[in-house]
ROLOTOR-314176 format. One record per atom (N, C-alpha, C): residue in three letters; x, y, z. Coordinates in steps of 0.02 Angstrom, whole numbers, padded with zeros to 5 digits, always signed. Each point is the difference from the previous one (the first is absolute). Last residue first. Layout:
N
ALAXYZ/...
***
This chain:
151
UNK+01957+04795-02262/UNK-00044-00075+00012/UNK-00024+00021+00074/UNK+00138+00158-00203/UNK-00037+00009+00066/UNK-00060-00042+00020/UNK+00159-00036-00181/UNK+00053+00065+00055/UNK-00059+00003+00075/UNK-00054-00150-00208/UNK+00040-00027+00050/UNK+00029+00053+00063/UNK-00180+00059-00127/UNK-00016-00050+00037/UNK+00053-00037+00019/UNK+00036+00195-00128/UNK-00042+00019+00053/UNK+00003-00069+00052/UNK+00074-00016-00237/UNK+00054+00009+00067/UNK-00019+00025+00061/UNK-00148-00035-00177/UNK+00037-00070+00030/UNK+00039+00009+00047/UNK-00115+00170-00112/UNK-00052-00041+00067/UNK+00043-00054+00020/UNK+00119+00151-00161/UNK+00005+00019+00073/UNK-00065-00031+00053/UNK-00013-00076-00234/UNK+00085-00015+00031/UNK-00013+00038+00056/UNK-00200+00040-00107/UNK+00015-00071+00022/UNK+00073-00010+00022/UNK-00037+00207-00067/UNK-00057-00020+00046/UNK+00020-00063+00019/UNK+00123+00062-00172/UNK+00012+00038+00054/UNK-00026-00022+00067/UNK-00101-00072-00215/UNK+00073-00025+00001/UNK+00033+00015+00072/UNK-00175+00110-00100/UNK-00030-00053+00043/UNK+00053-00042+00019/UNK+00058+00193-00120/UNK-00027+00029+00073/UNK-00029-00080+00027/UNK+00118-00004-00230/UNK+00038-00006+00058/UNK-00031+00033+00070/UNK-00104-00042-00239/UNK+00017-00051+00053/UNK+00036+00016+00061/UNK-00058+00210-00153/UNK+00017-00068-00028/UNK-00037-00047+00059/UNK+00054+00224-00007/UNK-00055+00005-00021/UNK-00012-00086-00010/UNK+00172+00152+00153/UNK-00005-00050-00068/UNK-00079+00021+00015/UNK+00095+00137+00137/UNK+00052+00012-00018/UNK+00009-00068-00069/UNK-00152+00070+00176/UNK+00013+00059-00036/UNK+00050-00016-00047/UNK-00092-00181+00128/UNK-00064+00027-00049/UNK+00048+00066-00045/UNK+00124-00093+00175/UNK+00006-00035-00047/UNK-00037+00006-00054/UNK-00045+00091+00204/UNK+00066+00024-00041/UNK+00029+00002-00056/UNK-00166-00105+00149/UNK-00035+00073-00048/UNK+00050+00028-00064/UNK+00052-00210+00153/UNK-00039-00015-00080/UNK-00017+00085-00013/UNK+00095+00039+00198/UNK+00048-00039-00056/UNK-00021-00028-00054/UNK-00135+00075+00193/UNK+00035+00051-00021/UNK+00040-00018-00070/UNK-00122-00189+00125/UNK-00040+00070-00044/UNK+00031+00072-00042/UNK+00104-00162+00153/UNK-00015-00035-00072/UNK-00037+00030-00039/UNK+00068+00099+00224/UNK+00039-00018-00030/UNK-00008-00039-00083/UNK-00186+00040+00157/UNK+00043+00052-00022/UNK+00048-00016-00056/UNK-00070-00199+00112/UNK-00047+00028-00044/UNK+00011+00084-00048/UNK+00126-00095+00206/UNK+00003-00067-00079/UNK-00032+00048-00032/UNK+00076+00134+00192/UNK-00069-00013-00007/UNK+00017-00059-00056/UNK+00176+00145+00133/UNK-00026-00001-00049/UNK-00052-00040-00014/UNK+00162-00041+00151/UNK-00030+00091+00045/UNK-00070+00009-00067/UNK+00206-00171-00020/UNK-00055-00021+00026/UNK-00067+00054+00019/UNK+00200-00019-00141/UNK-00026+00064+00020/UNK-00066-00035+00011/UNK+00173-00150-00098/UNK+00005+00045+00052/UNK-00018+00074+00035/UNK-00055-00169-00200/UNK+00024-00041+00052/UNK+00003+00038+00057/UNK-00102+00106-00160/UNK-00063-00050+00031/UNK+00056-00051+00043/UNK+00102+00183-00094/UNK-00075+00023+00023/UNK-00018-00076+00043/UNK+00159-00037-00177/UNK+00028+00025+00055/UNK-00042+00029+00055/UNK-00103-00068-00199/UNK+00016-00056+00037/UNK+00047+00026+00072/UNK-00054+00169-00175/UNK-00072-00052+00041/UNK+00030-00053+00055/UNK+00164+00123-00131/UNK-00019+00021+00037/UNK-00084-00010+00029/UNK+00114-00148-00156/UNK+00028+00036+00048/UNK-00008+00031+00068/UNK-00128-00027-00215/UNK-00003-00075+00035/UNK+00029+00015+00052/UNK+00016+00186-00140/UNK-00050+00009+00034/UNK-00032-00068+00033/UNK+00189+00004-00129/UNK+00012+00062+00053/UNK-00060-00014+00049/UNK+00006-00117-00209/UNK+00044-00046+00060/UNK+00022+00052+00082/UNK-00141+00070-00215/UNK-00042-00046+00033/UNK+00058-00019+00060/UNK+00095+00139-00160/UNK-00059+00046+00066/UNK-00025-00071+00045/UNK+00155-00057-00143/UNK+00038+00006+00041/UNK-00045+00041+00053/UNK-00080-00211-00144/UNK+00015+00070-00031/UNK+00031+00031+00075/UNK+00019-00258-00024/UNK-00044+00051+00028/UNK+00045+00056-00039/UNK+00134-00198+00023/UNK-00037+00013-00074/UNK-00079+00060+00014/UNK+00148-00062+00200/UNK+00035+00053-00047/UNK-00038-00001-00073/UNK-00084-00133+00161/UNK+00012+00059+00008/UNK+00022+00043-00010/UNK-00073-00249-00101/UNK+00035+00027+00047/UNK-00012+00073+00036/UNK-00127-00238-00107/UNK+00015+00075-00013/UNK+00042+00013+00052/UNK-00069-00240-00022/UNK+00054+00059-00077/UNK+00001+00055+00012/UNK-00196-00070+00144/UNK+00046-00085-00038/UNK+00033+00050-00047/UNK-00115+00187+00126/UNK-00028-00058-00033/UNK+00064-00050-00017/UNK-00006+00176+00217/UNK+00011+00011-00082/UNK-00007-00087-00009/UNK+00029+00066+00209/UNK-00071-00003-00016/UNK-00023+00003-00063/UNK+00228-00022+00123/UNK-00047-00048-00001/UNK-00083+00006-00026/UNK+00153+00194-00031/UNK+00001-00051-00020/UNK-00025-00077+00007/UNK-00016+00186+00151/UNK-00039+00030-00080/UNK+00012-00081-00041/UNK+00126+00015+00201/UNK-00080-00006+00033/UNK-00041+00013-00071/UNK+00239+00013-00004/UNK-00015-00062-00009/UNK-00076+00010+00021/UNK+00083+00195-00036/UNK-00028-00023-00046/UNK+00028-00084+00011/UNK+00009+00111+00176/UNK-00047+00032-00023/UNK-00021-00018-00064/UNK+00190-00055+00102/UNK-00061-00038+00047/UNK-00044+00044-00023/UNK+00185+00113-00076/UNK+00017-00089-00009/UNK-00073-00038+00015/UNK+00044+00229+00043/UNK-00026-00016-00046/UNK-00004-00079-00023/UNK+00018+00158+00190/UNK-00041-00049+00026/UNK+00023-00046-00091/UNK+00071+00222+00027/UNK+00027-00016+00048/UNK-00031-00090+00014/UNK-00068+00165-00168/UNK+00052-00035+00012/UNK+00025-00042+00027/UNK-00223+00074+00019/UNK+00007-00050-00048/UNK+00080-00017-00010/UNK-00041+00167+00192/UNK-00008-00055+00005/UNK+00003-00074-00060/UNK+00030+00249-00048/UNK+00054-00031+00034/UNK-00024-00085+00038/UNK-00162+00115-00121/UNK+00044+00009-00032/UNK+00079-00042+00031/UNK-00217+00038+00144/UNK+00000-00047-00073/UNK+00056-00014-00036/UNK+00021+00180+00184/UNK+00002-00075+00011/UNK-00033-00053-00044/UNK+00007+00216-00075/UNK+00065-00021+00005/UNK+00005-00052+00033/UNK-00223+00071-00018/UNK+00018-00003-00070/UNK+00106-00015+00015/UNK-00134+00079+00177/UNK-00030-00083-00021/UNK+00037-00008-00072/UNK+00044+00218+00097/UNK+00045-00077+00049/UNK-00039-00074-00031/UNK-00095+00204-00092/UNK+00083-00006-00034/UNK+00029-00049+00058/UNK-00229+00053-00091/UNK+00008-00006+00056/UNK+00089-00030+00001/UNK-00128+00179-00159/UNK+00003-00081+00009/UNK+00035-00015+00084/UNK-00117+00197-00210/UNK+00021-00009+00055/UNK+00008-00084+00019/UNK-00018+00155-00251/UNK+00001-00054+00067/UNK+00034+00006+00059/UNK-00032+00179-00172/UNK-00005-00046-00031/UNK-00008-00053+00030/UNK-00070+00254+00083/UNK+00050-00078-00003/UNK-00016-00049-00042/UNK-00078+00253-00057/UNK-00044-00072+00029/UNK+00062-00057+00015/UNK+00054+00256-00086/UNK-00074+00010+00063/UNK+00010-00081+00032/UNK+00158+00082-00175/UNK+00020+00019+00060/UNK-00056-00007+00050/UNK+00034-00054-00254/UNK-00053+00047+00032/UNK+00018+00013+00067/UNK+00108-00170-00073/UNK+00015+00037-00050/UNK-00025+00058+00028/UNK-00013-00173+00210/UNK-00001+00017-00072/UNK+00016+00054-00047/UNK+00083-00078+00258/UNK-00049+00033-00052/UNK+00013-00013-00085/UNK+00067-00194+00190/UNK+00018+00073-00018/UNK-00041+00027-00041/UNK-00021-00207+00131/UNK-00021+00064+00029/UNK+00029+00046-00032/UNK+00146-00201-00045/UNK-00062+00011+00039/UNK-00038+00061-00009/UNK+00207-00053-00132/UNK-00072-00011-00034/UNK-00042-00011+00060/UNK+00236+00069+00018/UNK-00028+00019-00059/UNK-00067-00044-00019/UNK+00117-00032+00195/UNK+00044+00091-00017/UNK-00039-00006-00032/UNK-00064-00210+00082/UNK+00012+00067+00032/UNK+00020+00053-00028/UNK+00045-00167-00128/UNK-00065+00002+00001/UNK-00048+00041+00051/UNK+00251-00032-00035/UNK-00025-00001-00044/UNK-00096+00038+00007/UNK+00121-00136+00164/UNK+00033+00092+00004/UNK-00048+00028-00061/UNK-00039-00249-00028/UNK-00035+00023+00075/UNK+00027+00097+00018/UNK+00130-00137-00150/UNK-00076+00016-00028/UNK-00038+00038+00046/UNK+00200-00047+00058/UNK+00031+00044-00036/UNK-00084-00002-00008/UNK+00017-00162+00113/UNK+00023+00056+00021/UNK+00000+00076-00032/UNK+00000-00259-00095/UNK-00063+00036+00067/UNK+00012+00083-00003/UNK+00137-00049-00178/UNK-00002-00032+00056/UNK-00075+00010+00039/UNK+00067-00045-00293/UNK+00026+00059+00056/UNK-00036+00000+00060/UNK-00011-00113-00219/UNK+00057-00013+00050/UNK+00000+00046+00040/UNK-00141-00026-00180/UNK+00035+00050-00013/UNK+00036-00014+00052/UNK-00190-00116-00027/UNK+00025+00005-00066/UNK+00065+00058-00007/UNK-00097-00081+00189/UNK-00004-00055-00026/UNK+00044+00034-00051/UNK-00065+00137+00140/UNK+00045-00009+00023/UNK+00031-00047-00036/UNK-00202+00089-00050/UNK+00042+00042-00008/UNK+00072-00022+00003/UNK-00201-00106+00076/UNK+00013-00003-00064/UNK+00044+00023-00048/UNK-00038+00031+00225/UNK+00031-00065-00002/UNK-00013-00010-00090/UNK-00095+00197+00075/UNK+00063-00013+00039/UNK+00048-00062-00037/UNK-00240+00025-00038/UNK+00043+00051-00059/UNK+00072-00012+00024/UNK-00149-00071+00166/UNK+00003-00041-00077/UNK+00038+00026-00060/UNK-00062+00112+00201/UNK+00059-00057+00004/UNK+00004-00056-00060/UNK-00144+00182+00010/UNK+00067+00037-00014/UNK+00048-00064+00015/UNK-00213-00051+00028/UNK+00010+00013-00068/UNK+00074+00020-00012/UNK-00079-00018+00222/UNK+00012-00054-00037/UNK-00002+00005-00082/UNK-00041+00176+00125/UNK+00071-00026+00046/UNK+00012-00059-00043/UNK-00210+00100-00030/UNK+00067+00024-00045/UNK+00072-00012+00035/UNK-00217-00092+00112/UNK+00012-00005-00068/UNK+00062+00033-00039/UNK-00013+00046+00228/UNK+00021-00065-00007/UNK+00010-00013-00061/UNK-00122+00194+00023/UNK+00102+00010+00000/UNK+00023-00061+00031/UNK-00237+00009-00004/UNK+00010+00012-00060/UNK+00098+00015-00004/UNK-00125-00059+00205/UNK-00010-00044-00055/UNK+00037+00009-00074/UNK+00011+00161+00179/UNK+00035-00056+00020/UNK-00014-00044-00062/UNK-00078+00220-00055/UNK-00052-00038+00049/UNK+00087-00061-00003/UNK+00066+00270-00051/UNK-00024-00062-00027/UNK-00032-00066+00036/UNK+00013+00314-00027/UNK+00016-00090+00062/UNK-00025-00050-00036/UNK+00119+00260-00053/UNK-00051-00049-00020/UNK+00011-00064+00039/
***
């Protein structure tokens, strides 16, 4: 089964969200997630053995992953200047602070990536995952860091 480029970006970035959310709450390394997520949740068949459960574009999704590390310091200072008078980044729910993350890491350094993509993909994200405030929340913090990362 062939997946359109577009769409195994999308689950590249979902899975990296799960990644780093993963990593947050349970300590355990880039690395290990990223093996992790190769052996056991790309492209493998389903129960039924017929329909992949996802295909993803597994080098974009580990350079997210390893990049939000690797960059992390300057990644959530770029989130944080954009958080309101008092708020910090750690008082963020830990999906929302994943998925600030890995937007912002996108939009500082994966110039190759489009602003617009990138912010689009991540409020969607954010649609799947609150029902609340936090997709316009999203939107607007990764437009900020858009306009300083890419003047």
């Amino acid at each position: 089964m062939t997946i359109a480029p577009k769409q195994a970006r999308s689950v590249a970035r979902l899975a990296a969200v799960q990644a780093l959310y993963q990593m947050e709450v349970s300590s355990v390394g880039a690395e290990a997630v990223i093996r992790e997520f190769a052996e056991h949740r790309f492209d493998r068949d389903a129960e039924d053995g017929e329909t992949p459960l996802a295909s993803a574009d597994e080098a974009f999704f580990a350079d997210l992953v390893r990049g939000v590390v690797e960059h992390q310091k300057a990644v959530d200072a770029a989130v944080a200047r954009k958080l309101a008078t008092g708020w910090r980044l750690d008082r963020l729910d830990a999906t929302a602070r994943a998925i600030l993350r890995a937007g912002a890491y996108e939009l500082i350094h994966r110039a190759d990536v489009p602003t617009e993509v990138v912010i689009d993909e991540y409020v969607e994200l954010a649609k799947s995952f609150f029902e609340g405030p936090e997709p316009g929340f999203v939107n607007g913090a990764l437009d900020a860091v858009a306009q300083d990362a890419r003047r």
